[in-house]
VMD Tcl script that draws the C-alpha trace (Angstrom):
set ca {
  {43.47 9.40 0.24}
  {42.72 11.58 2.91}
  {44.40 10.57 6.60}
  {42.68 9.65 9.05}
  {44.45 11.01 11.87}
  {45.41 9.49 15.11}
  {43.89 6.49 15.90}
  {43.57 5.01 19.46}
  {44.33 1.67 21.20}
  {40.27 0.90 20.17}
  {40.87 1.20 16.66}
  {41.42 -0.81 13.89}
  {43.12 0.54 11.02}
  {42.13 -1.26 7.69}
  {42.13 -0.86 4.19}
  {40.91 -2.85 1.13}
  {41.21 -2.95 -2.47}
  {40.94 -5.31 -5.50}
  {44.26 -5.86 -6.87}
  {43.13 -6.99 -10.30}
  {46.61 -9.33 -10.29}
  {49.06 -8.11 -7.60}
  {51.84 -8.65 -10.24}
  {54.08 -6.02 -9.40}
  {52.00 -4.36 -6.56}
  {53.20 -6.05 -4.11}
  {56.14 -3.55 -3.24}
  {53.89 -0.92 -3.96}
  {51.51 -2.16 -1.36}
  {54.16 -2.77 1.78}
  {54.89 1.21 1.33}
  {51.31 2.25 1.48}
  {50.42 -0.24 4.49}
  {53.79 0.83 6.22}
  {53.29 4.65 5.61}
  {49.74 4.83 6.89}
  {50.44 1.50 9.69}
  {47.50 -0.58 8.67}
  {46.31 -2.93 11.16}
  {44.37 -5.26 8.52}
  {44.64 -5.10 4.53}
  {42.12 -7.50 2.28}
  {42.84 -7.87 -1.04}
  {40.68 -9.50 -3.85}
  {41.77 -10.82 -7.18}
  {45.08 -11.54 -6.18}
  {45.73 -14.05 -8.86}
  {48.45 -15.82 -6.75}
  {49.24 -19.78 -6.19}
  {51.74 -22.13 -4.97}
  {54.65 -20.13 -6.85}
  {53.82 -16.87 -5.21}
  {54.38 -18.19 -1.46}
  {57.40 -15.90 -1.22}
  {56.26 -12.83 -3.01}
  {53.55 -13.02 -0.64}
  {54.90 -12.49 2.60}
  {54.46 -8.93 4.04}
  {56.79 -8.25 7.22}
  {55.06 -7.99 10.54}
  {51.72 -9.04 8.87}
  {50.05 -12.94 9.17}
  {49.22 -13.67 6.12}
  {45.44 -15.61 5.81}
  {44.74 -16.21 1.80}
  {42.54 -18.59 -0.48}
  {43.72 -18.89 -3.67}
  {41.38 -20.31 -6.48}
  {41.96 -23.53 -8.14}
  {41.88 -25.41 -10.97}
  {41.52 -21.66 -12.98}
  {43.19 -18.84 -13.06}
  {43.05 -15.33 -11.46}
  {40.30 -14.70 -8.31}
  {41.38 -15.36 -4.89}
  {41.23 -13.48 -1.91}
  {44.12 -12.36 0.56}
  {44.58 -10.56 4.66}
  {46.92 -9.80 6.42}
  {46.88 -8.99 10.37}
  {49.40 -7.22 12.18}
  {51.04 -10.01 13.77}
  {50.70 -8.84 17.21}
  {47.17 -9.30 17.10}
  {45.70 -12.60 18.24}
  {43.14 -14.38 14.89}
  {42.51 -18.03 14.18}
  {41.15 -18.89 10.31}
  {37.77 -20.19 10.13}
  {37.29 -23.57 8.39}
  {35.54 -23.21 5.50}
  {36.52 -25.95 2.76}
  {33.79 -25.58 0.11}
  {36.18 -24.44 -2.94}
  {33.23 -23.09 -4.70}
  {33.05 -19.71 -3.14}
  {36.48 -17.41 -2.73}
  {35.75 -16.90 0.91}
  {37.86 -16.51 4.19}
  {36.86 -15.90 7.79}
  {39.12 -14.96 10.52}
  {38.32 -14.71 14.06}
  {40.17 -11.35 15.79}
  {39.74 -12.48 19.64}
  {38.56 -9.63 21.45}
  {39.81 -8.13 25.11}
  {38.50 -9.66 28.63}
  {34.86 -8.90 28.11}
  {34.44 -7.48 24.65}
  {33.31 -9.34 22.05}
  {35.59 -10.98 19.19}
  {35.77 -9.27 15.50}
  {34.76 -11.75 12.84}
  {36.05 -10.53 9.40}
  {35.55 -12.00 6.07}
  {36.84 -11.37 2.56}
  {35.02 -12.20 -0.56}
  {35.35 -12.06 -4.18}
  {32.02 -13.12 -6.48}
  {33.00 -13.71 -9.88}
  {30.65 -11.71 -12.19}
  {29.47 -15.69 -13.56}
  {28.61 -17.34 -10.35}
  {25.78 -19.35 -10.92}
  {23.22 -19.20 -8.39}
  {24.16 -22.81 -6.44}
  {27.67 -21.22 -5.88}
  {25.43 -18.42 -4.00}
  {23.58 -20.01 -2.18}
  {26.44 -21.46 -0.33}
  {27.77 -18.75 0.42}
  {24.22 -17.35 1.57}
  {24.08 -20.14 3.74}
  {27.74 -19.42 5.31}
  {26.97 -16.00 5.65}
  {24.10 -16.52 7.94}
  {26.03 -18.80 10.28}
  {28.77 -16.05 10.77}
  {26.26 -13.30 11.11}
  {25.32 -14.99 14.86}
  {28.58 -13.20 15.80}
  {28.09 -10.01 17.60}
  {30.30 -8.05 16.05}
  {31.29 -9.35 11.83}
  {32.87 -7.31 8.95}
  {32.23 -8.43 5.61}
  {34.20 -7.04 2.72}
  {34.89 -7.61 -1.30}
  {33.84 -7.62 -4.74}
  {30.28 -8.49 -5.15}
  {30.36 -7.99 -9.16}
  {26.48 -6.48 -8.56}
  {26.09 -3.19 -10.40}
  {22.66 -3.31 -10.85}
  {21.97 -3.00 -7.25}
  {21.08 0.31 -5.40}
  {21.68 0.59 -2.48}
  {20.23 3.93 -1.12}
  {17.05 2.47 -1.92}
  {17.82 -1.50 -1.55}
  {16.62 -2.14 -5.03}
  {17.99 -4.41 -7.64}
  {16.86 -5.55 -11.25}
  {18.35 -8.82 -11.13}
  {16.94 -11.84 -9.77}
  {20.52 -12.65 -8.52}
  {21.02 -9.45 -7.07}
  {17.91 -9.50 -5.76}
  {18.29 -12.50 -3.68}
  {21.31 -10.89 -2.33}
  {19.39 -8.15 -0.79}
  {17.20 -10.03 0.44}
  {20.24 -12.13 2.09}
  {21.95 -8.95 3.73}
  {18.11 -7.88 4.91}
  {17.32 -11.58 6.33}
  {20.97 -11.25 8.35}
  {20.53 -7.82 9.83}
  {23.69 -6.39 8.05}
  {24.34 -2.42 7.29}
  {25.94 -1.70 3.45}
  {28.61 1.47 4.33}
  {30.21 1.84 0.84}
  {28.00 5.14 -0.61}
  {30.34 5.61 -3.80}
  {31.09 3.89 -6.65}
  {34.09 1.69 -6.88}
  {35.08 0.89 -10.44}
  {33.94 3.09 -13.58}
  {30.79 3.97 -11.83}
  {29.52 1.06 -10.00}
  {29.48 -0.08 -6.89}
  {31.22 -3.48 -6.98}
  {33.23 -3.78 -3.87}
  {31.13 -3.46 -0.53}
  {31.65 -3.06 3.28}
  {29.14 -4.49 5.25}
  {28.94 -4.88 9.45}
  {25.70 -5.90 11.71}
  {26.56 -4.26 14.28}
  {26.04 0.23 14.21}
  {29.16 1.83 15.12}
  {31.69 -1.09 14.75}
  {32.68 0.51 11.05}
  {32.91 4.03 10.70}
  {35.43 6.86 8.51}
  {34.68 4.89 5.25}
  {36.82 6.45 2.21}
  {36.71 5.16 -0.92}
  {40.12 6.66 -3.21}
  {43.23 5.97 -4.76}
  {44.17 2.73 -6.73}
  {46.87 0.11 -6.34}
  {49.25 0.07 -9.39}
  {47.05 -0.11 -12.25}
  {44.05 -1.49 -10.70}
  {40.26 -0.03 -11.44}
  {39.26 -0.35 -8.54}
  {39.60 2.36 -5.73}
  {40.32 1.10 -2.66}
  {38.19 1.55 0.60}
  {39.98 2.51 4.16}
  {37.64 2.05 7.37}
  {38.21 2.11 10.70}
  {37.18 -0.61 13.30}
  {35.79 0.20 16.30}
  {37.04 -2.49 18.51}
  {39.53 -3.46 20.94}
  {41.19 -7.27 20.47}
  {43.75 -9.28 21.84}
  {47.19 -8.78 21.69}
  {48.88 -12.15 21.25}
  {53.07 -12.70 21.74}
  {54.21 -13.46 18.67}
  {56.67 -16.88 18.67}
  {57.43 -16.33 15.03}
  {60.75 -17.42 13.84}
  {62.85 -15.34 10.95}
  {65.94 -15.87 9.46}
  {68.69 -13.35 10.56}
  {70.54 -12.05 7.37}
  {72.75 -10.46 9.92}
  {74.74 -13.49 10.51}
  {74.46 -15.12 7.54}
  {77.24 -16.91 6.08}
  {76.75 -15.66 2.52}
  {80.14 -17.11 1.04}
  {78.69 -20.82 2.13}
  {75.30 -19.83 0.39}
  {77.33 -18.95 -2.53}
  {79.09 -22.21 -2.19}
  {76.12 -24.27 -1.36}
  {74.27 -22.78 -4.53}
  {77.23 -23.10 -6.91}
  {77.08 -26.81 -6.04}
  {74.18 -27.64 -8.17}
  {74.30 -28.62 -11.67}
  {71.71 -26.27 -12.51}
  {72.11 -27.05 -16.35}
  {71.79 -30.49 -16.01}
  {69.21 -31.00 -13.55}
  {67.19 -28.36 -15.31}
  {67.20 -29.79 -18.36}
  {63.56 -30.83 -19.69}
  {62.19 -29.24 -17.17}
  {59.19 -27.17 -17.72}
  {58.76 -23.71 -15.66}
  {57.03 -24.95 -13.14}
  {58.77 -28.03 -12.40}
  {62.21 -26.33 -12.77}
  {60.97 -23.25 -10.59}
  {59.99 -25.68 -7.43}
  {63.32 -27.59 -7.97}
  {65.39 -24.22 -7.95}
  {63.34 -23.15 -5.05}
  {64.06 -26.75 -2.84}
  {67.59 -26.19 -3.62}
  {67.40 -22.82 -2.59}
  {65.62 -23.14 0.73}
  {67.94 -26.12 1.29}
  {71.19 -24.02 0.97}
  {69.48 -21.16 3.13}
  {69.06 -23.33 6.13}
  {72.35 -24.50 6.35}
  {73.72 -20.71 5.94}
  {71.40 -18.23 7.34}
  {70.62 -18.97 11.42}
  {67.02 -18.13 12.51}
  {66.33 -15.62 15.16}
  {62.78 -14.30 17.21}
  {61.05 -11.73 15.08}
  {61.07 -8.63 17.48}
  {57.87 -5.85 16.69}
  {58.70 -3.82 13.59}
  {56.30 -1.50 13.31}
  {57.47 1.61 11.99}
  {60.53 0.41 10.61}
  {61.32 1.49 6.78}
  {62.24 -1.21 4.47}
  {65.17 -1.87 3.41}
  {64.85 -1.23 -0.23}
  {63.25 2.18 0.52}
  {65.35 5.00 0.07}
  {64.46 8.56 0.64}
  {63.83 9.73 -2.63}
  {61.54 6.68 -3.37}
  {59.78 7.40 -0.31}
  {58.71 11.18 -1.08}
  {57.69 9.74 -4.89}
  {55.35 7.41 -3.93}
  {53.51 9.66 -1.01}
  {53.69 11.95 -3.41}
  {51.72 9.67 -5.76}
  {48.87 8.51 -3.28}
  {48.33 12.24 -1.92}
  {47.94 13.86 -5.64}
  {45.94 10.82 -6.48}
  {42.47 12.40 -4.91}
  {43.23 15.47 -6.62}
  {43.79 14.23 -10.38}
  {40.73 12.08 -10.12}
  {38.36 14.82 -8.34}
  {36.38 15.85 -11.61}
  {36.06 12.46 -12.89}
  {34.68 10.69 -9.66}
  {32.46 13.33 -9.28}
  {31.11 12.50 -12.35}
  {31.31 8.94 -10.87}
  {29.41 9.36 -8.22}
  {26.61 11.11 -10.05}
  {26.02 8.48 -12.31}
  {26.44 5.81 -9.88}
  {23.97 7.33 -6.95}
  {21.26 4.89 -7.68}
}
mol new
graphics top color blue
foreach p $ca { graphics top sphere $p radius 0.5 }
foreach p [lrange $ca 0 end-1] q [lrange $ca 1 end] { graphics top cylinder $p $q radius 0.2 }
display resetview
């Protein structure tokens, strides 16, 4: 993916992509947002819940995320440098895989309102309309980004035509709220499923669609926002591994009867017993500490040689894939 170059204090940094399962992509993911120093990263389809509360933290990054329940796969995922200062919209209607976070703006500039949404390729047309009616309540703000998998490849956008009736009344949504379409390529095999959209001109601008996370489909989409927001101080609390007393974790964890209070337990019922004991154990052994600013710092896991491999991967990614998204983007123009 091609760099952007250097970005200034007015600038938001953000990227996007649909994970199809984040799985194993998760380590994956903390290089490319550390190596580039994204400001925001929304993810779609990350097929988390209650088990992947761990796996899920990034350091230095809130985490915001709506998982989808009572079936599996979906959900919808940011993260915000933590130095910035956001607040989560309410928005409890579990019908639509929606989130809306409020980025509070500078003395005298407006706040950012960004959303993340994933539309399953089957939502019926009630499930829309919900969301239709959402979307024109947080299109009032002055500044919004919208981004996510529409699952409408039938629509074209260069000329705002659809075939669809369901795609059609989706137009006619992002025409009745004043809001701009900026992705011009197609995202997966030739269609343009995930979108970028803004209602404000020159809030969004260096859209570049390239590159895939893991395995995924999907190319991912980096944009800049134009904006300036509030830096918050962050009171977050982390444990300090530093001063850890790891032989009375050891101790603590040995303690259990894991065999016997496992027993007849299923995976999920054994995995949030292990994880109680766990956390239980940890608190007692490892003393908590003020999370300083990180940015910049390498993880820990990341050695040198791993480092060079996977840049190496993202910057020949463009250049494997050239002939076939041109090919892409011809058959996708309309």
């Amino acid at each position: 993916m091609p760099m952007l170059g250097v970005k200034s204090k007015a600038q938001l940094k953000c990227i996007y992509t649909n994970a199809r399962s984040m799985g194993n992509k998760q380590e994956e993911l903390e290089v490319i947002v550390q190596q580039d120093s994204y400001d925001l990263v929304t993810i779609t389809e990350m097929w988390w819940d209650n088990s992947h509360d761990w796996s899920a933290a990034m350091d230095g990054y809130k985490l915001f995320r709506r998982d989808r329940h009572g079936r599996s796969s979906g959900g919808v995922a940011l993260y915000v440098r933590e130095c910035f200062d956001c607040l989560e919209l309410d928005d409890c209607d579990d019908k639509v895989e929606c989130l809306w976070v409020r980025m509070r703006g500078k003395a005298n500039k407006a706040d950012i309102l960004l959303g993340v949404c994933y539309r399953p390729p089957n939502q019926d047309e009630e499930a829309d309309e919900i969301f239709y009616k959402r979307l024109g309540e947080v299109s009032q703000s002055p500044a919004l980004v919208l981004v996510g998998d529409f699952n409408l490849p039938d629509v074209c956008w260069k000329y705002n035509t659809a075939e669809r009736k369901q795609s059609r009344r989706f137009l006619e949504c992002v025409e009745n709220n004043f809001l701009t379409q900026l992705v011009s390529e197609p995202t997966r095999e030739g269609d343009s499923l995930d979108l970028l959209f803004t209602n404000r001109e020159g809030l969004v601008g260096d859209v570049v669609v390239g590159g895939h996370l893991g395995l995924s489909e999907h190319e991912m989409i980096e944009f800049l926002i134009h904006g300036e927001v509030r830096r918050g101080t962050s009171k977050t609390a982390t444990m300090d591994f530093q001063r850890a007393d790891f032989s009375l974790l050891r101790t603590l964890v040995e303690r259990v009867p894991w065999e016997t209070v496992l027993k007849g337990k299923g995976v999920q019922e054994g995995w949030a017993f292990f994880k109680k004991e766990v956390l239980k154990a940890q608190e007692q052994a490892v003393p908590m500490c003020h999370k300083m600013n990180q940015r910049g710092r390498r993880l820990a896991w990341l050695n040198r040689e791993l480092w060079l491999g996977l840049r190496g991967k993202k910057e020949s990614l463009p250049l494997l894939e050239e002939g076939a998204g041109n090919s892409r983007r011809i058959q996708g123009s309309c």
